[in-house]
PyMOL CGO cylinders between C-alpha atoms (Angstrom):
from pymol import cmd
from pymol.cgo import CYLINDER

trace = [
    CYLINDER, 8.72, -13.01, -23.96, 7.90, -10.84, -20.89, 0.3, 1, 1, 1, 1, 1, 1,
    CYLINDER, 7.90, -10.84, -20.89, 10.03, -10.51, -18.13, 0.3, 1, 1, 1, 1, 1, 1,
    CYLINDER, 10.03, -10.51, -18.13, 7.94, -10.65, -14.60, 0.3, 1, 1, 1, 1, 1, 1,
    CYLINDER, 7.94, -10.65, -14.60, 9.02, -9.82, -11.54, 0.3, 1, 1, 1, 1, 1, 1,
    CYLINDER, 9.02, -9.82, -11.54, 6.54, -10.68, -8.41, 0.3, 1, 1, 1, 1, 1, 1,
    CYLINDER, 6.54, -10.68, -8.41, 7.84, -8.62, -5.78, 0.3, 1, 1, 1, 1, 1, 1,
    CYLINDER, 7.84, -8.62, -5.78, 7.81, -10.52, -2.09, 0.3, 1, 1, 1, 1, 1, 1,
    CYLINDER, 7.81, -10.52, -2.09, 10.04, -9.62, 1.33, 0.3, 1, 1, 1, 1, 1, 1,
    CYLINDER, 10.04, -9.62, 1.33, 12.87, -10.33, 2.82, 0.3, 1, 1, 1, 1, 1, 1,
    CYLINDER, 12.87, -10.33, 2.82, 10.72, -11.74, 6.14, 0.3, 1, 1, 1, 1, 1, 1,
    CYLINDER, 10.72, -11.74, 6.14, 9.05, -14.24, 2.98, 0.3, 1, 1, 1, 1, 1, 1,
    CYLINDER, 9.05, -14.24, 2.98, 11.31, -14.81, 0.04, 0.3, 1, 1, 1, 1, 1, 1,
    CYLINDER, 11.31, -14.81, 0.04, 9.38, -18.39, -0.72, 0.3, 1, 1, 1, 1, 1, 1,
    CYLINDER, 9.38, -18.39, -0.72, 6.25, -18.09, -2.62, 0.3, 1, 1, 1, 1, 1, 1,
    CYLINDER, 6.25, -18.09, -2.62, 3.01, -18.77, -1.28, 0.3, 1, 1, 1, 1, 1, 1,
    CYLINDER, 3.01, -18.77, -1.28, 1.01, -21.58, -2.97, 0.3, 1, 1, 1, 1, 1, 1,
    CYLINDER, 1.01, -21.58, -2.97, -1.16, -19.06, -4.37, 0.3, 1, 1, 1, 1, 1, 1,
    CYLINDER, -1.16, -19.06, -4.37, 1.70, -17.23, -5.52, 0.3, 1, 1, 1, 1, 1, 1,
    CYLINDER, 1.70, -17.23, -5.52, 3.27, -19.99, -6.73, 0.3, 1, 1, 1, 1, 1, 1,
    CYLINDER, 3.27, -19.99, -6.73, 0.71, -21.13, -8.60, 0.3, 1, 1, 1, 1, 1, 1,
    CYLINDER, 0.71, -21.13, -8.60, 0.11, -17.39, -10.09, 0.3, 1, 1, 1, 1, 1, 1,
    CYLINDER, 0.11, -17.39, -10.09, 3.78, -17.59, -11.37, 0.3, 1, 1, 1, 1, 1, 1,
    CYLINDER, 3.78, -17.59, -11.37, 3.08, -21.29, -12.69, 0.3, 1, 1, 1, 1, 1, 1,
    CYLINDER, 3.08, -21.29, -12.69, 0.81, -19.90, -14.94, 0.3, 1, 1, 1, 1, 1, 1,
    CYLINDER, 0.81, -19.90, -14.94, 2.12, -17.00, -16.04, 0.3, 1, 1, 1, 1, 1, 1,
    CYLINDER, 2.12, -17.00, -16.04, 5.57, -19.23, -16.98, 0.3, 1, 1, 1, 1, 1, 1,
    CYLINDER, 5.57, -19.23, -16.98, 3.15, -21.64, -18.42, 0.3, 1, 1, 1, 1, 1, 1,
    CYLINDER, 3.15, -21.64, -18.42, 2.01, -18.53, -20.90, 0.3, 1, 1, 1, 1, 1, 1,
    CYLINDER, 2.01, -18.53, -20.90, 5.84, -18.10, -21.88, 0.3, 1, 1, 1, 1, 1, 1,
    CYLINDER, 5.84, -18.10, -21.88, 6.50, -15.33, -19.36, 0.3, 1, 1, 1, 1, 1, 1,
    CYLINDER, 6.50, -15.33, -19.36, 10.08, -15.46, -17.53, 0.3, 1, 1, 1, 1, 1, 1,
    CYLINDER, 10.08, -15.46, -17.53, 9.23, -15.00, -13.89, 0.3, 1, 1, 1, 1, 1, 1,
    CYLINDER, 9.23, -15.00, -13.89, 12.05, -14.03, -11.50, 0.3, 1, 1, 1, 1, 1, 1,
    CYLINDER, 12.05, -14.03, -11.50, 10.97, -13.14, -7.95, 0.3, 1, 1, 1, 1, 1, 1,
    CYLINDER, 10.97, -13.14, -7.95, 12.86, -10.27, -5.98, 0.3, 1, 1, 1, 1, 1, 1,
    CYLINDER, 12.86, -10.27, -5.98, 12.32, -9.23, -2.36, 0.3, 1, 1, 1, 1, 1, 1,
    CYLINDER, 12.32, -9.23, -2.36, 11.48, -5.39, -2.54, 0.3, 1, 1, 1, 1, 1, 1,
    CYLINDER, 11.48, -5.39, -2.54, 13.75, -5.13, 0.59, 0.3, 1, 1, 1, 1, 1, 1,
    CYLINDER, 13.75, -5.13, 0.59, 16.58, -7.06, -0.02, 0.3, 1, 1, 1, 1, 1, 1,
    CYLINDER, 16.58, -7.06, -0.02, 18.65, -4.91, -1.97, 0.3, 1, 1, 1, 1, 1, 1,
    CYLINDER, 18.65, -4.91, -1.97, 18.78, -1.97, -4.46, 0.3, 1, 1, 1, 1, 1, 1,
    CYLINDER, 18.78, -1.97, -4.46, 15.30, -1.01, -6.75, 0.3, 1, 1, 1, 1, 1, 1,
    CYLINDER, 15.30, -1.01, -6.75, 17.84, -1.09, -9.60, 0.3, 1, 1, 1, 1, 1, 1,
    CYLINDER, 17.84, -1.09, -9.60, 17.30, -4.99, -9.58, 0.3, 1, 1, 1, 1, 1, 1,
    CYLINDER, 17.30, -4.99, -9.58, 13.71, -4.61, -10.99, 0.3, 1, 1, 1, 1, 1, 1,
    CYLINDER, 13.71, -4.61, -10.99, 14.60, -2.14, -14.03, 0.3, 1, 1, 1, 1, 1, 1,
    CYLINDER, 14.60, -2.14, -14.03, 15.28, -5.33, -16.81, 0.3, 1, 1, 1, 1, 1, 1,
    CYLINDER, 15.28, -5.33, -16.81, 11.41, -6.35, -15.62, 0.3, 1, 1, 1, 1, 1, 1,
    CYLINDER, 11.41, -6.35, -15.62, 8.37, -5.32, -17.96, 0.3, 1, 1, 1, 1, 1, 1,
    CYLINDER, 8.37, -5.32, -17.96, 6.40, -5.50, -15.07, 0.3, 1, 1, 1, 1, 1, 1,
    CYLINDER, 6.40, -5.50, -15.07, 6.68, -5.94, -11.92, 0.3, 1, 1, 1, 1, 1, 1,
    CYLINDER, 6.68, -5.94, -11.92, 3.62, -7.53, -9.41, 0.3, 1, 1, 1, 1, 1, 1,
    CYLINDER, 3.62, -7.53, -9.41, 3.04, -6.64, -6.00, 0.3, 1, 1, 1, 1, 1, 1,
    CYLINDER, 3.04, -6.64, -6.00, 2.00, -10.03, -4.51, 0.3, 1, 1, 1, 1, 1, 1,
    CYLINDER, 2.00, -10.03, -4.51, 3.67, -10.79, -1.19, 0.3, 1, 1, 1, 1, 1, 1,
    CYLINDER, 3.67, -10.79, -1.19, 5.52, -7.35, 0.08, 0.3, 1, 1, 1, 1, 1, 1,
    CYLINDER, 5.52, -7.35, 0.08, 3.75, -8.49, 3.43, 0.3, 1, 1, 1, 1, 1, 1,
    CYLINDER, 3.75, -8.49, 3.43, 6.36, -6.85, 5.66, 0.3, 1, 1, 1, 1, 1, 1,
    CYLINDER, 6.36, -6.85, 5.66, 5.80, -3.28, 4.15, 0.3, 1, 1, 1, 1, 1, 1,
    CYLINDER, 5.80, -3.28, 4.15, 4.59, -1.95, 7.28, 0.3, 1, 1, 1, 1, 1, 1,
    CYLINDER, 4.59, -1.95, 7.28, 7.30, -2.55, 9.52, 0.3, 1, 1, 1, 1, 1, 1,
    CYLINDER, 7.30, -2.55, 9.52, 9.30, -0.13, 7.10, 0.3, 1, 1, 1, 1, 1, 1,
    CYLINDER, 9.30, -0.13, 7.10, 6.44, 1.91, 5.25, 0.3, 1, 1, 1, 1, 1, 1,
    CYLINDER, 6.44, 1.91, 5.25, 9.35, 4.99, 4.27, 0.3, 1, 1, 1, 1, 1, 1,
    CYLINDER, 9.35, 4.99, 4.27, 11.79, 2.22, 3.03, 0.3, 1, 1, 1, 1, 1, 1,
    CYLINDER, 11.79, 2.22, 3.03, 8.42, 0.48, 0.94, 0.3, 1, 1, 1, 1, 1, 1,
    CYLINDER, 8.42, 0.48, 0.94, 7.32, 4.05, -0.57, 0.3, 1, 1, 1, 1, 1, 1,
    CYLINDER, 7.32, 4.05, -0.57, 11.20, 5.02, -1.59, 0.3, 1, 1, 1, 1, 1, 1,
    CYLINDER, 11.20, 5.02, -1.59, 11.20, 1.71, -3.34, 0.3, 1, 1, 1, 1, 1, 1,
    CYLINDER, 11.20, 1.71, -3.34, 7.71, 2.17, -4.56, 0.3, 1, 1, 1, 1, 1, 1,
    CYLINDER, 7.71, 2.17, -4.56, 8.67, 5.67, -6.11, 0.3, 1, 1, 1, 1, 1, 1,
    CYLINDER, 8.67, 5.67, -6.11, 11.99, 5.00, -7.31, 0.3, 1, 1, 1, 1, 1, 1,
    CYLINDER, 11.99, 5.00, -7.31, 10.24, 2.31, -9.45, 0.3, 1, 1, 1, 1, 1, 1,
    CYLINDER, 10.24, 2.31, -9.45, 7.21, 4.31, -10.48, 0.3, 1, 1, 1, 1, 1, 1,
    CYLINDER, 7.21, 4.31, -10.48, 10.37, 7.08, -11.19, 0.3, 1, 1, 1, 1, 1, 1,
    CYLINDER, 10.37, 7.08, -11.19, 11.97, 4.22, -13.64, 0.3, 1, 1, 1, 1, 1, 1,
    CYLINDER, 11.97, 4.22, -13.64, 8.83, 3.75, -15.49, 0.3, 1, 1, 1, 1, 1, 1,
    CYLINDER, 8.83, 3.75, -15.49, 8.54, 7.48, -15.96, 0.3, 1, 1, 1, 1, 1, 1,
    CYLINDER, 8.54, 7.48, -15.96, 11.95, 7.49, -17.23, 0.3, 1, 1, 1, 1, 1, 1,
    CYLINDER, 11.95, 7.49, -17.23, 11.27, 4.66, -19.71, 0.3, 1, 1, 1, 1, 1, 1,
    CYLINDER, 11.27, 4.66, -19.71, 8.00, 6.09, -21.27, 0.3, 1, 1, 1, 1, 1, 1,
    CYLINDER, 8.00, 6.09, -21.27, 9.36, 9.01, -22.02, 0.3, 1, 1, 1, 1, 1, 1,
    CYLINDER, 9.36, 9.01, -22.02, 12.42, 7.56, -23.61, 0.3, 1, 1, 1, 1, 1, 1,
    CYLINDER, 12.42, 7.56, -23.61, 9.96, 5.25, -25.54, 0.3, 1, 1, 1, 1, 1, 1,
    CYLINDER, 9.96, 5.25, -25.54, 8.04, 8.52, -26.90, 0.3, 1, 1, 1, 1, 1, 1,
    CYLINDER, 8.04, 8.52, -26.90, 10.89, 10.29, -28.08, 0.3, 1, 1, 1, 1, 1, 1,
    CYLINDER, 10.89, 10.29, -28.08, 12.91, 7.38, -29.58, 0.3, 1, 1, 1, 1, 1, 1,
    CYLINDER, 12.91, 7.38, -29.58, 9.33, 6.09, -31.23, 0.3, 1, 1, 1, 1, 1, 1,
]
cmd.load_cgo(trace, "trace")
């Protein structure tokens, strides 16, 4: 099963109803959908995801070098895992 995280704010932790129907269906496939504000704590919370979604970081512009720090330390993390994945495989 996949492990989903839709990344949304602090300023908008609730889904929207599109959102919340995006995660519906995705659940309704058999993913597990958690969803994490990108700015409510460490990046380290979205390293157990397979993927994570950008769908509601709306308040990335009142803190756009906070957003690309998180943005890079989790590009960084996939990095880290793909190489892992081509020398263990």
């Amino acid at each position: 099963m996949a492990k989903i995280i839709i990344a949304a704010c602090r300023q908008y932790p609730d889904l929207s109803a599109s959102n919340a129907a995006y995660a519906a269906a995705l659940t309704s496939q058999g993913a597990e959908v958690e969803i994490l504000a990108w700015n409510d704590g460490p990046p380290e919370r979205f390293e157990n995801a397979d993927v994570t979604v950008l769908r509601q970081t709306w308040d990335y512009q009142a803190d756009p070098g906070g957003f690309a720090a998180w943005a890079s330390a989790l590009q960084a993390r996939e990095v880290e895992r793909a190489l892992a994945g081509s020398v263990a495989g």
